[in-house]
N, C-alpha and C positions, 0 to 999 in steps of 0.2 A: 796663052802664055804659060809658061814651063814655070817652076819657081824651085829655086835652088834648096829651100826647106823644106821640100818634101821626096828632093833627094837623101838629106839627113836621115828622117825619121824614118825613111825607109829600113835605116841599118837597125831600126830599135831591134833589140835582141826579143821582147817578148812580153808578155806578161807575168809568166813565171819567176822569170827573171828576175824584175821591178819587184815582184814581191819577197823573193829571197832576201830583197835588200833592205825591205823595209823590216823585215823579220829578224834581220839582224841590228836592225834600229830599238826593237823592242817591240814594233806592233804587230797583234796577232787577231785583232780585231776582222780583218778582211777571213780567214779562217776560217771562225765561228760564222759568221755568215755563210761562207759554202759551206762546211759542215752542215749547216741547218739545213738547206738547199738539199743537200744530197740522201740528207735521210726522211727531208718532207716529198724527196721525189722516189726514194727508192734507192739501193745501190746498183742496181741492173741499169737506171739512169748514170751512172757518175763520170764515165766515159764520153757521155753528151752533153751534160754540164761543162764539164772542164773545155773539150770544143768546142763550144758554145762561148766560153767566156775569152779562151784564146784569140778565135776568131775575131769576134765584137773587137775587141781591141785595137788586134790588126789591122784592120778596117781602121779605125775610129784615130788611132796615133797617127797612122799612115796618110791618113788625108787631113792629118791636122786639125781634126775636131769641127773637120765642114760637111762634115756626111752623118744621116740617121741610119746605123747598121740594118736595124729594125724596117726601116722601110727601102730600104736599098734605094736611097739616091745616088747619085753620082757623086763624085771628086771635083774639083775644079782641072786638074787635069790627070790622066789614066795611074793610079795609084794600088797595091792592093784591092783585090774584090775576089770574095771569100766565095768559091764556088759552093761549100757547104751552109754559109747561110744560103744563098741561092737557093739551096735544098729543101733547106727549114721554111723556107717563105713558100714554096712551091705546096711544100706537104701542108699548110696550116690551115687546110681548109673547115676543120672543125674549130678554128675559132669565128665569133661574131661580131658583128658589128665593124668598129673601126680598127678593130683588131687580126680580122682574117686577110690574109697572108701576109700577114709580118713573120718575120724572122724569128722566133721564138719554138723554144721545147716545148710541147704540149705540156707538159707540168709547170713551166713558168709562166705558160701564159692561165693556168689555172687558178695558180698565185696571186696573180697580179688582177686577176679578174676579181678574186674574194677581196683583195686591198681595199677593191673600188666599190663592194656592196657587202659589208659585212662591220658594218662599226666594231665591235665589238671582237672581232678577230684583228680589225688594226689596233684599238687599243690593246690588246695581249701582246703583240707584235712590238707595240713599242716598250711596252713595259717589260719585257723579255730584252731589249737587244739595248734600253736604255742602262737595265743592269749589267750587260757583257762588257758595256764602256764603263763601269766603276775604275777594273785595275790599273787601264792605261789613265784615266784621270787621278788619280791616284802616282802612279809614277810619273807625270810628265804636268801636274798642274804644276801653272807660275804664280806670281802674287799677284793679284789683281787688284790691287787696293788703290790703284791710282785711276780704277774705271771708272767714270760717272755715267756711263751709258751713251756715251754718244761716239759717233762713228770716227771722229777725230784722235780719240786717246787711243785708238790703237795704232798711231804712225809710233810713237815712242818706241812700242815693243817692237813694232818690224823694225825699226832702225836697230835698236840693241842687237838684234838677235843676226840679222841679216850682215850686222858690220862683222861679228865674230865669225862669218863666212865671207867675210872680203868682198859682199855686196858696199857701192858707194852712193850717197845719197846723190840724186837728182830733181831737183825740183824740193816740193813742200812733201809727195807725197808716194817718192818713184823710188826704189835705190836698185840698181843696173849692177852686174858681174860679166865683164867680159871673160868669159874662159878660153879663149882661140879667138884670133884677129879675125875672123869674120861668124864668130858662132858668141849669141848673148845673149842672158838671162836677167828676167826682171820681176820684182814682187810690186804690185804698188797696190793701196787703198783707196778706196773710193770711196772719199766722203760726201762727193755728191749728192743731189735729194733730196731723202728726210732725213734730217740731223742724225735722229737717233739709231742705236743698234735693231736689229729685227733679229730674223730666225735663221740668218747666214749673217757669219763676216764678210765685212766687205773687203776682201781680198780676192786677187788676180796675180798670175802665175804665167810668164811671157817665155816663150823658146823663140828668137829670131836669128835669122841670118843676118849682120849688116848689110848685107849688098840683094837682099830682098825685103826690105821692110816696105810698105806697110804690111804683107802679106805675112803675118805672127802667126802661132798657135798659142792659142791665151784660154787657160783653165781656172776656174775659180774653185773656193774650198770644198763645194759642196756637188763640183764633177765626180770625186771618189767619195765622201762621206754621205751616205746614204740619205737622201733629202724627206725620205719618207720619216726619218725616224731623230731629225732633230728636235732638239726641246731645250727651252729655256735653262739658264741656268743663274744659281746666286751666288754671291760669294761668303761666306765665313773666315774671320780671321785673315784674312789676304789671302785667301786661296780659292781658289775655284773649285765649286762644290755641283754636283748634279743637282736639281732640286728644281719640280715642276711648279710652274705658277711664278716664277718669278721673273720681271723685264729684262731689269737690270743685269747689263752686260750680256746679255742671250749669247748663248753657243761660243764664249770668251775660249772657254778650255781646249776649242778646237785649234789656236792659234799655234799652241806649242806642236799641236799633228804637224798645221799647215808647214810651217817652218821650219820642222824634224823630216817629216815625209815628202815633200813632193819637191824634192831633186835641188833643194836648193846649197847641195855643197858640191866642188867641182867631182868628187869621184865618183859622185851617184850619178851624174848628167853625164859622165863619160861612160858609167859603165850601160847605162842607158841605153845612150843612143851611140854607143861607139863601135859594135860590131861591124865590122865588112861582110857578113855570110848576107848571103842573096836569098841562102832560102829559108831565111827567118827562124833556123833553130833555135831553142836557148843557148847561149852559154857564155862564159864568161869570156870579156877579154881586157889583155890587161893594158895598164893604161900606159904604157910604153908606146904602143901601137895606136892608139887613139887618137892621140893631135892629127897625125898625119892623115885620117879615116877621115877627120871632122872636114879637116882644110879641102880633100877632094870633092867631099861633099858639095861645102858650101862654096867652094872657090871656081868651082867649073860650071864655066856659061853655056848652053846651050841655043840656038837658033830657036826664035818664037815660029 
C-alpha cells in the first residue's frame, strides 16, 4: 500500500533547512553539538559529518520515522535510501560487536562506543552540554509553579501555548491544527502509566494526512533533544531552573523547546515540508506556493 504522506515528506526541503529555522527561533543548541562533533573528529572529517547528518534525516523524515538509517531497514513502501549511508554501512568493518556495519563515520561510531564504557567521559559529556543548555533556559524558561510533578499538569501549558497557534483542543488531552483540508497537526500528552513525570515529557508531535490516517509520523520530545544528556530539573521562584538531583517536574524546561521548535506554527510546517524540488536541495519556498504543493501531495491517490 502506497500512503499519500510519504508523498508530503518527500518534499521536506532538508535538514539545513529546519534548522535555519530554528535558528531563527533562537535555538543554537543543535550547533554547539556539531561543533563539538567536528572538532572531537577533526576538521578533515566535517564534510562527513555534515553528510552524514544530512542523509540520516533524509532517510529518517522521508520514511516517516519507520526506518533505522543506521541499520538500513526498509520503508513501508520505496522512499529515499541514501546510497552513501550504503557506503558507510559497507566500509564499517572496523567496528564490533553489534555495531559493525552500521551506517556510522568511524569517529562516531568511536564516540558512541566510549558513551557506552567510560563513565566518567559520559559524566563530563553531560556536564559539558548540560551547561551549553543554561542560555536557551534562561531565555525561553516559563513559570512553572503550577507543576506538582505529575504528568497531567502539563495539558494546561500545551493548551495555552498550542491555542496561541490556532491549535483547538480535542479530547481531555489532544489539541489538532488543520493547516490544509487534507494536511494536520497534532501535539497531545500522554498521561498514561505512571502518574508521575520521569526523564522525558510526555509529549507527541503528529504530521497526518486526513485521508491516510492511521498511517502518522508521530515524534516525541526527546527524537531531537539528545536522550543521552537529559537531566532532572527544579524549579525556583516559578521558573524552571537546571538543577541535578531533583524529581520534581524532570525535563519541564523542555516544553517551551517542544512547543517553539518542532513545527508547531503554520509557517515552519509549510516551510518544512512545502518544497516541490524532487531532488531534495535546500532552499526556501515561499508560502504562496505551498498550499497548492501540500494539496497535490496529500490529495492524489495512487493504485495499491
Amino acid at each position: 500500500m502506497e500512503h499519500l504522506l510519504l508523498d508530503l515528506l518527500s518534499k521536506w526541503p532538508g535538514r539545513r533547512a529546519t534548522e535555519a529555522l530554528l535558528e531563527a527561533k533562537g535555538f543554537s543548541l543543535h550547533r554547539s553539538w556539531q561543533q563539538y562533533m567536528v572538532d572531537l573528529c577533526g576538521p578533515e572529517n566535517e564534510a562527513v559529518l555534515h553528510r552524514y547528518w544530512d542523509e540520516y534525516a533524509a532517510e529518517y523524515v522521508g520514511a516517516a520515522g519507520r526506518i533505522s538509517p543506521h541499520h538500513r531497514t526498509y520503508p513501508p513502501q520505496p522512499t529515499y535510501r541514501s546510497a552513501y549511508l550504503d557506503e558507510l554501512a559497507a566500509a564499517a568493518t572496523f567496528a564490533e560487536g553489534r555495531y559493525r556495519n552500521l551506517a556510522f563515520p568511524r569517529c562516531v561510531y568511536e564516540y558512541i562506543r566510549r558513551m557506552f564504557t567510560d563513565r566518567a567521559f559520559v559524566d563530563a559529556e553531560r556536564n559539558k552540554f548540560e551547561s551549553l543548555k543554561e542560555p536557551e533556559i534562561e531565555r525561553f524558561s516559563i513559570s512553572a509553579e503550577k507543576i506538582t510533578g505529575k504528568k497531567r499538569d502539563i495539558v494546561p501549558y500545551v493548551k495555552e501555548f498550542s491555542a496561541a497557534r490556532g491549535f483547538s483542543q480535542r479530547g481531555r488531552t489532544r489539541f489538532v491544527k488543520r493547516i490544509d483540508p487534507l494536511l494536520e497537526l497534532e501535539i497531545s500528552v500522554d498521561t498514561g502509566g505512571f502518574p508521575d513525570l520521569r526523564a522525558g515529557l510526555p509529549l507527541h508531535f503528529i504530521i497526518a494526512c486526513t485521508q491516510d490516517q492511521p498511517f502518522i509520523f508521530r515524534l516525541s520530545t526527546f527524537d531531537l533533544i539528545n536522550s543521552r544528556l537529559h537531566q532532572a530539573r527544579k524549579f525556583q521562584n516559578g521558573k524552571s531552573v537546571c538543577a541535578r538531583g531533583s524529581r520534581v517536574g524532570r525535563s519541564f524546561r523542555c516544553a517551551r523547546e517542544f512547543l517553539l521548535s518542532r513545527a508547531v506554527d503554520e509557517r515552519l510546517i509549510r516551510q518544512m515540508i512545502g518544497s516541490r524540488g524532487r531532488d531534495r536541495q535546500v532552499r526556501h519556498v515561499s508560502a504562496r506556493t505551498q498550499p497548492s504543493a501540500i494539496r497535490r501531495s496529500c490529495g492524489r491517490k495512487r493504485p495499491l
